[in-house]
C-alpha positions as CSV (number, residue, x, y, z in Angstrom):
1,X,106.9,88.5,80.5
2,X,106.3,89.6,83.9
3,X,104.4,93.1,84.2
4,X,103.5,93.1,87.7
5,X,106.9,91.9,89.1
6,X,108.5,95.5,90.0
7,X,109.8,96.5,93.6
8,X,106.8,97.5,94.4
9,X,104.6,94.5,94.2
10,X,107.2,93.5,97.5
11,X,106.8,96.0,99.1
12,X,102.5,95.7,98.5
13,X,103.2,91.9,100.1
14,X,104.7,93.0,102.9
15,X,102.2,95.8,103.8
16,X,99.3,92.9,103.4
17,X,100.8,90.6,105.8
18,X,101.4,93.9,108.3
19,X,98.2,94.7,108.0
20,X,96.5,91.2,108.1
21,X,98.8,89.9,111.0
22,X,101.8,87.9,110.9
23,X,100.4,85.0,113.5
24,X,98.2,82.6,111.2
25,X,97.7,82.1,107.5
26,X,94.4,83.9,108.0
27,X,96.1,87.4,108.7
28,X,98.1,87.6,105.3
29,X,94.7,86.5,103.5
30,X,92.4,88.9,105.8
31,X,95.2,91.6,104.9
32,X,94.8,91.2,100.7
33,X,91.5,91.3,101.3
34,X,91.8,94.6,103.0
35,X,94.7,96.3,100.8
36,X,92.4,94.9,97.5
37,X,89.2,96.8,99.0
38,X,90.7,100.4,99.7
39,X,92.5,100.1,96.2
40,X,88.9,99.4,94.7
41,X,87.4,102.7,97.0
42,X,89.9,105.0,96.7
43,X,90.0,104.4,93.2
44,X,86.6,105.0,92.7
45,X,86.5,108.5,95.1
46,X,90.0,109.8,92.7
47,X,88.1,108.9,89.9
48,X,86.0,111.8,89.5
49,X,88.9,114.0,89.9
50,X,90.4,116.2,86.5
């Protein structure tokens, strides 16, 4: 079974390779790397809040 293959997980593609750069294979990569490092931060700063 497939959990993570919702709408959204698209739409999380997309906004890696927008972020990364369309150009090379080194922009999508750069972009997941960027997308995977704020969810890790901002999860940790929304953490503390009740």
């Amino acid at each position: 079974m497939l959990v993570d293959a919702y709408w959204t997980m698209s739409g999380l593609v997309i906004l890696m390779t927008l972020v990364g750069g369309m150009s090379t294979m080194f922009g999508p990569l750069l972009g997941t790397f960027i997308i995977v490092l704020l969810e890790g931060r901002l999860g940790d700063i929304g953490g503390g809040i009740d």
